[in-house]
C-alpha positions in Angstrom: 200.5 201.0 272.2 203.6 199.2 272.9 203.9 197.4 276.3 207.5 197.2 278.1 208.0 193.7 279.2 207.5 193.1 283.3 210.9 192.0 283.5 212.8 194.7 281.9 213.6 196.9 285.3 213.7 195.2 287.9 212.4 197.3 291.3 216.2 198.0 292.5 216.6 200.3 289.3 213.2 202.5 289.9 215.1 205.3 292.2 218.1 205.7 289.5 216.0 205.3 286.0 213.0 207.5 287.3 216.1 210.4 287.3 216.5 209.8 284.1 212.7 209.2 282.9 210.4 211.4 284.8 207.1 209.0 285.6 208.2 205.6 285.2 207.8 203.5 287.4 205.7 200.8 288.6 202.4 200.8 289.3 199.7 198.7 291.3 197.7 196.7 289.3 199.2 197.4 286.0 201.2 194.4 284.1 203.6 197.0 282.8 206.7 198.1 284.6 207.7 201.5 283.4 204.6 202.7 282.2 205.2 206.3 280.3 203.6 208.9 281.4 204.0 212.2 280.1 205.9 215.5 280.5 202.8 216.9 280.1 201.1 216.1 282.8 201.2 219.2 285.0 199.9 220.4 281.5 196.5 219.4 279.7 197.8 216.0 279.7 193.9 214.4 279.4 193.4 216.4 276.4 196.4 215.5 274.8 195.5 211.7 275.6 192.3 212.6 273.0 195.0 213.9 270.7 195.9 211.2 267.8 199.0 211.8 265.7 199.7 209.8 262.7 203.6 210.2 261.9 204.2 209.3 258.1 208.3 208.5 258.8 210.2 205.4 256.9 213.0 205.8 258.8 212.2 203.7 261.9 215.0 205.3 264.4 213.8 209.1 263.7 209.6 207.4 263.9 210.7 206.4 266.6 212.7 209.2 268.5 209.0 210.7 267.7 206.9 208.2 268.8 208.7 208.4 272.4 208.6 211.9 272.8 205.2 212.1 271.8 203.7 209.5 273.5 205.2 210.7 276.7 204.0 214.5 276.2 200.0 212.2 276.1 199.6 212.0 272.9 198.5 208.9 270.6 200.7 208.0 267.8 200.3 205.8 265.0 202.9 205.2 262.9 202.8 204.3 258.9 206.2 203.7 256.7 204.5 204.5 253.1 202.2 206.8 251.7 199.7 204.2 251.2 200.1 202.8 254.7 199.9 206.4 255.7 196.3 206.5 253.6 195.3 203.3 255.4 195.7 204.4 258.9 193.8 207.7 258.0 191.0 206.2 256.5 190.7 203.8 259.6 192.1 205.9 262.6 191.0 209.5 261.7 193.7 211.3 263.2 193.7 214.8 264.5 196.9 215.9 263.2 199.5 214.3 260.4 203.3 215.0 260.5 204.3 214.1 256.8 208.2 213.1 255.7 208.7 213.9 252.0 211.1 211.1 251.1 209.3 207.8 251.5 209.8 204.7 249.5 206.7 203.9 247.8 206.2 208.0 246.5 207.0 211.5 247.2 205.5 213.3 250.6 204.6 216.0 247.9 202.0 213.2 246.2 201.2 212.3 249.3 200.2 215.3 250.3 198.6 215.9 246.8 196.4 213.1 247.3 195.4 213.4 250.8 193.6 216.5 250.1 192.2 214.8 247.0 191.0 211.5 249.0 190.4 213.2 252.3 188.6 216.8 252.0 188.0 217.0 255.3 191.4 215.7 256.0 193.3 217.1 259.2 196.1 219.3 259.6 199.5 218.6 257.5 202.8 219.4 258.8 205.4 218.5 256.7 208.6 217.4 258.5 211.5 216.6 256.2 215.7 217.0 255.5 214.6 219.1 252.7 214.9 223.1 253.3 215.1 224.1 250.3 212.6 227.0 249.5 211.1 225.7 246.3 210.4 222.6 248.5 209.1 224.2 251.3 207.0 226.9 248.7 205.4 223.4 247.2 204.7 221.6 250.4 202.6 224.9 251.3 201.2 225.3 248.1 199.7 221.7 248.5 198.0 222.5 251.5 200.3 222.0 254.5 200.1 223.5 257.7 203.7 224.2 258.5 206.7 222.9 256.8 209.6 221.8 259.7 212.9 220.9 258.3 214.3 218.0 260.5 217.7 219.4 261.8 215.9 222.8 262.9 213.2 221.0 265.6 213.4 219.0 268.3 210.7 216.7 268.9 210.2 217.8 271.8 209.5 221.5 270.2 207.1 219.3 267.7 205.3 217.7 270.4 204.7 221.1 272.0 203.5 222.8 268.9 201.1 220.3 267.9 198.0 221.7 270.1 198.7 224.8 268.7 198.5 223.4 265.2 195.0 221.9 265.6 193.8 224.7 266.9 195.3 227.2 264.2 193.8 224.2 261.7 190.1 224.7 263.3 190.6 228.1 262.1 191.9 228.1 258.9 195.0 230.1 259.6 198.4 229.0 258.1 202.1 229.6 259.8 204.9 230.6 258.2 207.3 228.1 257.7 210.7 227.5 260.3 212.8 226.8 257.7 
């Protein structure tokens, strides 16, 4: 979890940046000025706390722009750069859900993919999230065992966030969506 310095809003700020950032501000106690907390909370917020998503993304300003949204909505993120990071942090974290780019530097989403089912059986839900919309790509991803294939300039992450629930759930039950391609 990443900690906001103490020092970076100062108390005069609070009224004007908790317009634009719903829930931060400071709290008793706590070392951390601005401490997130979610859009979710007048949702299940303490079930999405349990929630850990592992975001395969090399591209650290979209990972991020992720990680934000989804750690405000409650969620737990981890974040890996590779495929073989990605494995790592499965192997060690066990996460609930994993949203998978296809173009990564160290191999394909697609082999990725390939291999988690391969190396993880009992691995958790797949949803691919990548530029690529094409329908051969999208056909493969699904073929390989993904959830749901996003393409990035169609979703929000906030509409990512929301769906993600959803996802485990449709996961549990073995049911697959069609793709919003």
């Amino acid at each position: 979890m990443r900690a906001i310095a103490p020092a970076v809003v100062s108390a005069d700020l609070l009224p004007s940046v908790s317009l634009w950032l719903p829930g931060f501000g400071v709290e008793t106690g706590d070392a951390i000025v601005g401490r997130r907390q979610g859009f979710a909370r007048d949702r299940d917020s303490k079930a999405r706390q349990q929630v850990h998503v592992l975001l395969i993304e090399d591209d650290a300003a979209i990972a991020d722009m992720y990680r934000v949204q989804l750690e405000y909505d409650g969620f737990h993120v981890t974040i890996a750069t590779t495929g073989e990071n990605g494995f790592a942090a499965m192997a060690t974290t066990q996460p609930d859900i994993v949203l998978l780019d296809l173009l990564l530097p160290d191999r394909s989403g697609l082999e990725v993919m390939a291999d988690i089912k391969s190396r993880f059986p009992q691995h958790p839900p797949v949803v691919i999230l990548s530029n690529y919309g094409e329908p051969t790509m999208i056909d493969r991803g699904l073929s390989l065992g993904a959830l749901e294939y996003l393409v990035k300039s169609r979703v929000t992450p906030a509409t990512v966030s929301e769906s993600i629930p959803g996802w485990i759930e449709q996961a549990r039950r073995g049911k697959r969506t069609e793709p919003h391609n």
